[in-house]
C-alpha positions in Angstrom: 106.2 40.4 126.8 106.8 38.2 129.8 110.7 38.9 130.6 111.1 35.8 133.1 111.2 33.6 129.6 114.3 35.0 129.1 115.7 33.4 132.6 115.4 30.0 131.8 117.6 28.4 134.0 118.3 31.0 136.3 121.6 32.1 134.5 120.9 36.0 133.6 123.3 38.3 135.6 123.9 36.6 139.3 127.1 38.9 139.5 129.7 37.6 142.1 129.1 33.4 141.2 131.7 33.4 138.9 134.3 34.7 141.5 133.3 32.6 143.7 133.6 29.6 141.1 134.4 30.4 137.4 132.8 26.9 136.6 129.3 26.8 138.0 126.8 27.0 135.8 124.3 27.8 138.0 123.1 31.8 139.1 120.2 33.6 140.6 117.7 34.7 138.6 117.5 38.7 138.1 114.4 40.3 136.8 115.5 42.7 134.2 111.9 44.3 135.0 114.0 46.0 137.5 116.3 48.0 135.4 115.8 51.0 133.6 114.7 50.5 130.0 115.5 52.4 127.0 113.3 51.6 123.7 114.6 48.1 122.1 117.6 47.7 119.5 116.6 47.2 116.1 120.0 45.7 115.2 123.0 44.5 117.1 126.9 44.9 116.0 129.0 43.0 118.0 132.8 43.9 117.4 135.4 41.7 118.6 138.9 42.1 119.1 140.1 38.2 119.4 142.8 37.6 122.1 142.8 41.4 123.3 144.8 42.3 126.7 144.0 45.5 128.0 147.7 46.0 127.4 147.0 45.8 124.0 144.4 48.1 123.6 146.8 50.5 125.6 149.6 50.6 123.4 147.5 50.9 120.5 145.9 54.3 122.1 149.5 55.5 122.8 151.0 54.4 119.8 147.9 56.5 117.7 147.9 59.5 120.4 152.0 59.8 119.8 151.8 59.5 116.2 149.0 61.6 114.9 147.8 63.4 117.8 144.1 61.2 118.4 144.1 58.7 120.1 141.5 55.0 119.0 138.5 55.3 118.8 137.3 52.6 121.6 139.4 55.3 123.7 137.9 57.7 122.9 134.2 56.9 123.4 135.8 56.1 127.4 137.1 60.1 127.4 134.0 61.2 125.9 131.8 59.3 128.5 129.5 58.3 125.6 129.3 54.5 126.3 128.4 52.2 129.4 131.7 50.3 130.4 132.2 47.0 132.0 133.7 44.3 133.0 133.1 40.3 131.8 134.7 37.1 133.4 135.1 34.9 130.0 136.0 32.1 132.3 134.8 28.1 130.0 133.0 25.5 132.0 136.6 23.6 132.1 138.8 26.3 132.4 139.6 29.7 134.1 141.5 30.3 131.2 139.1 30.1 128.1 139.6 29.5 124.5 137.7 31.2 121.5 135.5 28.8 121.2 134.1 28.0 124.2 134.3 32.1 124.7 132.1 32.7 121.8 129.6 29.6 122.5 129.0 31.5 126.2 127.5 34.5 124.2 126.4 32.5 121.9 124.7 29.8 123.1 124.7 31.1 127.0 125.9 28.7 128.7 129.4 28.1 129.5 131.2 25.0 128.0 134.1 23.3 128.0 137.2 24.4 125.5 137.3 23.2 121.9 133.4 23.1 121.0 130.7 24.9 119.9 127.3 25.1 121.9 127.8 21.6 123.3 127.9 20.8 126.8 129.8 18.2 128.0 127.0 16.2 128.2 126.1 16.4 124.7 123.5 18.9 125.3 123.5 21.6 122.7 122.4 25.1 122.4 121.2 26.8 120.2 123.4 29.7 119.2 122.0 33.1 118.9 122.7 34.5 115.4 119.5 30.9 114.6 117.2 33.0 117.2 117.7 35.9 116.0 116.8 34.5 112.5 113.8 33.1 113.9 112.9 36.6 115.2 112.6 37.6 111.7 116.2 39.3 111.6 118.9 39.0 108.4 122.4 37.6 110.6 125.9 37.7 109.2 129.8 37.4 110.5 133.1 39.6 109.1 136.7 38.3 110.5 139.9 38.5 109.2 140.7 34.7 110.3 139.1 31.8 108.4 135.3 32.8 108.4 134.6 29.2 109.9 136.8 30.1 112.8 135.9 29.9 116.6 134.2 33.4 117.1 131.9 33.4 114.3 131.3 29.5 114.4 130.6 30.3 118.0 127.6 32.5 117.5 126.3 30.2 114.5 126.5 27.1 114.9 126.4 23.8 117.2 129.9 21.6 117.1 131.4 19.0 118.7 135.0 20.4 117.8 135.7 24.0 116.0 138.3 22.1 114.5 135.6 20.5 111.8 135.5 23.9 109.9 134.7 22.0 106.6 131.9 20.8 108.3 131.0 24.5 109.6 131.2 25.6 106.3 128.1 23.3 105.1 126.2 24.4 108.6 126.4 28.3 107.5 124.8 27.3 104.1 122.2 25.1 105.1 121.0 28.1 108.0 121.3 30.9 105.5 123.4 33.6 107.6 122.6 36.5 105.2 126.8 37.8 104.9 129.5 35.8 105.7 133.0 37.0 104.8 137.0 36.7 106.1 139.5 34.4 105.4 139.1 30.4 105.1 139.2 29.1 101.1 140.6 25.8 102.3 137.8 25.0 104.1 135.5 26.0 101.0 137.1 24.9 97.8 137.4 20.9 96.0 141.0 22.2 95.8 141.5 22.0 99.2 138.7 19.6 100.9 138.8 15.9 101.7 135.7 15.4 100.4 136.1 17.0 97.3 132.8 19.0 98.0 133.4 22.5 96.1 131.2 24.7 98.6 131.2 27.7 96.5 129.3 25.9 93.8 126.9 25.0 97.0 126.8 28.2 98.0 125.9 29.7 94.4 123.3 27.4 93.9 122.0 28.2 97.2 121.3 32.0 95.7 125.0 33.4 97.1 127.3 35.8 96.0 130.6 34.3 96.2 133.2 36.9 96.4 136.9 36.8 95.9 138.7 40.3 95.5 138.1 43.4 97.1 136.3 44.8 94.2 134.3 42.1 93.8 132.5 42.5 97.6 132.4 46.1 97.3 130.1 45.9 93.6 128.3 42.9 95.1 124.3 43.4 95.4 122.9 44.5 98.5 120.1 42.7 97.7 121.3 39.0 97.7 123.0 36.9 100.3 127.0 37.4 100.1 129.8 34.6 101.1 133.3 36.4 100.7 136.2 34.4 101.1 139.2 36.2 100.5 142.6 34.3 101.2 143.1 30.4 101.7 143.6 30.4 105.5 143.5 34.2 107.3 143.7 37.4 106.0 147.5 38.9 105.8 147.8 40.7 108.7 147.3 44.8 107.8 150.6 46.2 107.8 152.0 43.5 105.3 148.6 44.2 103.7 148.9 47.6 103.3 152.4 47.1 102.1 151.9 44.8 99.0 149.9 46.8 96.5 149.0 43.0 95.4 146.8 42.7 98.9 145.9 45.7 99.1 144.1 46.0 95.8 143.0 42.0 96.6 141.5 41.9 99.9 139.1 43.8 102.0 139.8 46.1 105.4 137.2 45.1 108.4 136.0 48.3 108.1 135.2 47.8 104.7 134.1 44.5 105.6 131.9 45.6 107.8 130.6 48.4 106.3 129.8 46.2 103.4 127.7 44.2 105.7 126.0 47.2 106.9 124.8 48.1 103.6 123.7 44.8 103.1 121.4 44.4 105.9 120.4 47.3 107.4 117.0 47.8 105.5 115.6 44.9 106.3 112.4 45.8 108.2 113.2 43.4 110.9 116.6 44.1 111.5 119.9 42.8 111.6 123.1 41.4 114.1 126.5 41.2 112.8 129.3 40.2 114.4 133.1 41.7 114.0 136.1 40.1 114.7 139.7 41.7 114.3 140.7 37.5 114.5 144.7 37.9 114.2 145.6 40.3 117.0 145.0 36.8 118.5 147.5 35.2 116.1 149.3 38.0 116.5 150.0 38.0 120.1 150.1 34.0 120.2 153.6 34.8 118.4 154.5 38.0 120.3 154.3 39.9 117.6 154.2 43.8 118.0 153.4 45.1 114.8 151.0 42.6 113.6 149.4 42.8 116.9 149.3 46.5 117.0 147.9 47.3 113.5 145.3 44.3 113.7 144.0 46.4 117.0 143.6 49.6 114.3 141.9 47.4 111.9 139.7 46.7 114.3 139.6 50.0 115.6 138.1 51.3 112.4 135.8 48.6 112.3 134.6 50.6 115.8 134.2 53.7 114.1 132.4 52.2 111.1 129.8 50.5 113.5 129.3 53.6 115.9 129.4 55.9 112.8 125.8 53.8 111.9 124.6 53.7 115.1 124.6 57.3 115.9 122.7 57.8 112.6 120.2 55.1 113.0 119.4 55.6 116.4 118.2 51.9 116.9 121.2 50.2 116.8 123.3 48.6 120.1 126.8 48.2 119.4 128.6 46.3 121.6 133.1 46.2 122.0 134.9 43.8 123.8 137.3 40.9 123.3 136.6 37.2 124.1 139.7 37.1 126.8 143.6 38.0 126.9 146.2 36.9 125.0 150.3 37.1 126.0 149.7 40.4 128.2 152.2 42.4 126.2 152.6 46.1 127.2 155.0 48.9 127.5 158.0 48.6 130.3 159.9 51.2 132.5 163.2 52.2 131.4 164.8 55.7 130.4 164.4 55.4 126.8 160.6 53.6 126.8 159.5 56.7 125.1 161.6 56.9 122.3 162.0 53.0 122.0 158.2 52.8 121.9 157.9 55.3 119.0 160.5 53.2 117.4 157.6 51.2 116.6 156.6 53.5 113.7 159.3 52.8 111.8 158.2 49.3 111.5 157.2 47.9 108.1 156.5 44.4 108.3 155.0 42.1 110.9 157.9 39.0 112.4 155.4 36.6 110.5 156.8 38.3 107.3 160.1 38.3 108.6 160.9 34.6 109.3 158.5 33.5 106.6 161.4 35.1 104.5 164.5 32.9 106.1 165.6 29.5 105.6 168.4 27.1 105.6 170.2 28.9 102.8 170.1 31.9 104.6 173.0 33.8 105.4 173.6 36.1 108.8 173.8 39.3 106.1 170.5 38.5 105.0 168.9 37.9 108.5 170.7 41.2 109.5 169.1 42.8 106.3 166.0 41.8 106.1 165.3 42.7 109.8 166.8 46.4 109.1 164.6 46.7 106.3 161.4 45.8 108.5 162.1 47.2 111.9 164.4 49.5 111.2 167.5 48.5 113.5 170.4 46.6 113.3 170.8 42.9 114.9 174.2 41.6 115.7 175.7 38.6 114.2 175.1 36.5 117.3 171.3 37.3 117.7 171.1 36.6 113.7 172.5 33.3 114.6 170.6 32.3 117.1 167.1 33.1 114.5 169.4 31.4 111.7 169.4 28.1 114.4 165.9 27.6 114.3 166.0 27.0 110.5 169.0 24.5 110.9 167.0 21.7 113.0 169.1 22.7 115.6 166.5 23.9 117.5 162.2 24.3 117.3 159.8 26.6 118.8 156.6 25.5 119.2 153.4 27.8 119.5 149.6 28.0 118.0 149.5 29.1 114.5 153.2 28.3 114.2 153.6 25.3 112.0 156.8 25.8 110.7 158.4 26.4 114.2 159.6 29.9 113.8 161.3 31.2 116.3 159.0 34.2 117.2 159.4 34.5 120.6 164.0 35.0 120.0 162.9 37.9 117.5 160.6 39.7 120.3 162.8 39.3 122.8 165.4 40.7 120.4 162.9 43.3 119.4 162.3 44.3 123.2 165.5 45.7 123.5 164.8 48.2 121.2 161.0 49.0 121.7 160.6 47.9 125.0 157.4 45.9 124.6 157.1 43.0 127.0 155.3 40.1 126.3 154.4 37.2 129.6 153.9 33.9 127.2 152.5 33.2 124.3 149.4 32.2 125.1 146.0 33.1 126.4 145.1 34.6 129.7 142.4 34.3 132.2 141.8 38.2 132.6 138.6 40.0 133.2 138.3 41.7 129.9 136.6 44.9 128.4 132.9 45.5 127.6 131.9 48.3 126.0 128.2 49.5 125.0 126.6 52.1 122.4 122.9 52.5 122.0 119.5 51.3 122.9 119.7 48.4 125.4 123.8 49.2 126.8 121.6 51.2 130.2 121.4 46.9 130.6 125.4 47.1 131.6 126.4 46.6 135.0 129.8 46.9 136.0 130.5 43.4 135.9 129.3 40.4 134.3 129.9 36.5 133.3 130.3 36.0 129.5 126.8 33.7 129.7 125.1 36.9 130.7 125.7 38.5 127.6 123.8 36.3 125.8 120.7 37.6 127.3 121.3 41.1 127.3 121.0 41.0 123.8 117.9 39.2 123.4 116.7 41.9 126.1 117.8 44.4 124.4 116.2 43.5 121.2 113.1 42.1 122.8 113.3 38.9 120.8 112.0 36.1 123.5 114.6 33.2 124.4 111.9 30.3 123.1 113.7 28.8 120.7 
């Protein structure tokens, strides 16, 4: 196999352009001819922890080492030295500061675009995403998440879009390509109920030879033999600690891991193969609203969704599993002061998520009830003036605004509220342009260098799979 095909426009690994400008396109060529090869990967997992600062993925090591002793798993693999480790510049081709869109669409399609679509160019061109070649190749291609499953990062490796706001439309895209599992969140986008057109696409999708599963139980007794769409709440998933705190959602929807084990099992004796990609979607929507313990047991979910997908990998032996997260979100993290020990292990004590807490409040409120309800969940005491100041927001006094926060909560009061005692910081409440972590398991990770753009991971995976960039 000639390897310069997979070089068309000169745009594998030219290390150093995007510091120089995070918008140019353009790179010198690199002849992967010149690395060191390992035998190809059979399959590809690709898990993704959506809007992930490192800070992040530090309190959630700290917060696991304090409480049972081990610390995550992603951690882990870094103290064990089992994994090649780097770092990728998720910079858009409008933006130092990307969004999941265009982040996904520069491994999926590998080329960087600007913010909002999906494997379109600014000049209309499109590209085709990667999950389609790897179809071509001959290999079964499916997508877990625990945000609407026609979100960004999925969409992103899937399918072309002028806007990733059209998920209806994205919806009809994954039928008509046939992506082998497809499961998360999202029924708006897939029932009459719900859609403008009326079109009921699980109907579509069970004429079309599908699965369509609802529950829990229904995905794990599903038949590995047929295609699987598994759409389990009407928007995102509840976020895990609410989850695993209402024997209701619990018995009703799916853990990534199980998600992704199920997807596993569905794919991984096909003689040709498989990719899958893994997205822990709400520590985005966590950290978009500052909030610690969604954000922190979101980064377990999809911690276990790492051990699941190595777990495989060091049985099967041809599988590349690659971690990392598609750029930063809110840079929360731990601050200095005498009691950041004990005010971080506070965080244990926490029951409920802020999303569940001021989902619970309105106008009828009273202060007792704000008071209570945030004792019950965090396990502290407000005073009447800070439970006034959450009670305002309620009032039409006043209105926070924020992604993912229709009803104008006032998220960012109850962190800063919540920092007193836990003594997480938080910078905004939106995404960052950081350089972000980029782990690698298996056949095809000796590819790693130390640092990369987010275009060049497109073709690393088509190296490491030897499937030729023709399409």
């Amino acid at each position: 196999m000639d390897r310069r095909n997979f070089f068309r426009n000169g745009s594998l690994f030219a290390l150093g352009t995007s510091l120089l400008n995070p918008f140019d396109l353009a790179a010198a060529p690199t002849d992967f001819d010149t690395l060191k090869k390992n035998k190809k990967a059979k399959n590809i997992i690709v898990v993704v922890s959506d809007g992930m600062s490192i800070g992040t993925l530090n309190m959630a090591d700290l917060y696991l080492s304090r409480k049972t002793g081990v610390g995550s798993h992603w951690l882990q693999l870094y103290k064990d030295n089992r994994i090649n480790r780097g770092l990728m510049d998720m910079a858009s081709a409008s933006s130092m500061v990307t969004d999941s869109a265009a982040a996904s669409s520069s491994w999926g399609g590998g080329v960087r675009i600007p913010n909002g679509g999906l494997n379109i160019s600014a000049n209309g061109e499109e590209h085709l995403p990667i999950w389609q070649k790897f179809k071509m190749a001959g290999k079964m291609a499916g997508c877990v998440t625990t945000v609407p499953i026609t979100h960004a990062t999925p969409a992103g490796f899937c399918v072309n879009s002028k806007s990733r706001n059209s998920q209806a439309e994205i919806a009809e895209k994954y039928l008509n390509l046939g992506f082998d599992i497809m499961m998360g969140g999202g029924e708006k986008y897939f029932s009459s109920e719900y859609r403008k057109d009326k079109k009921d696409m699980f109907q579509e999708f069970t004429n079309g030879g599908y699965q369509v599963v609802k529950t829990r139980n229904e995905m794990l007794s599903a038949d590995n033999n047929k295609p699987i769409l598994g759409v389990f709440n009407t928007d995102g998933l509840p976020y895990t600690i609410d989850r695993n705190n209402n024997k209701e959602l619990t018995e009703k929807v799916p853990t990534l891991g199980e998600m992704t084990q199920k997807a596993i099992d569905r794919m991984k004796d096909h003689p040709e193969g498989f990719v899958l990609q893994v997205e822990a979607g709400k520590v985005d929507w966590a950290a978009h609203g500052n909030d610690i313990t969604g954000l922190l047991y979101d980064q377990f979910a999809h911690d276990e969704a790492i051990k699941v997908a190595i777990d495989f990998a060091e049985k099967d032996n041809d599988t590349l599993v690659i971690i990392t997260t598609d750029h930063g979100n809110a840079n929360p993290g731990l601050i200095y002061g005498k009691k950041a020990n004990d005010n971080f292990d506070s965080l244990q004590n926490y029951k409920h998520t802020n999303d569940w807490i001021l989902n619970g409040f309105g106008k009828e409120t009273s202060i007792s009830q704000i008071k209570e309800r945030i004792n019950y969940a965090n396990n502290f005491g407000v005073t009447d003036e800070e439970a006034k100041s959450i009670l305002s927001y309620y009032t039409d006094i006043k209105s926070e605004d924020g992604v993912y926060n229709s009803r104008h909560l006032p998220f960012q009061v109850l962190a800063e509220i919540q920092k007193q005692h836990n003594s997480v910081g938080w910078i905004s409440m939106q995404h960052s342009a950081d350089y972000v972590e980029l782990a690698m398991f298996g056949p095809g990770s000796e590819l790693l260098t130390p640092f990369i753009k987010n275009t060049d991971l497109h073709y690393l995976m088509l190296e490491a799979a030897e499937v030729e960039n023709k399409f």
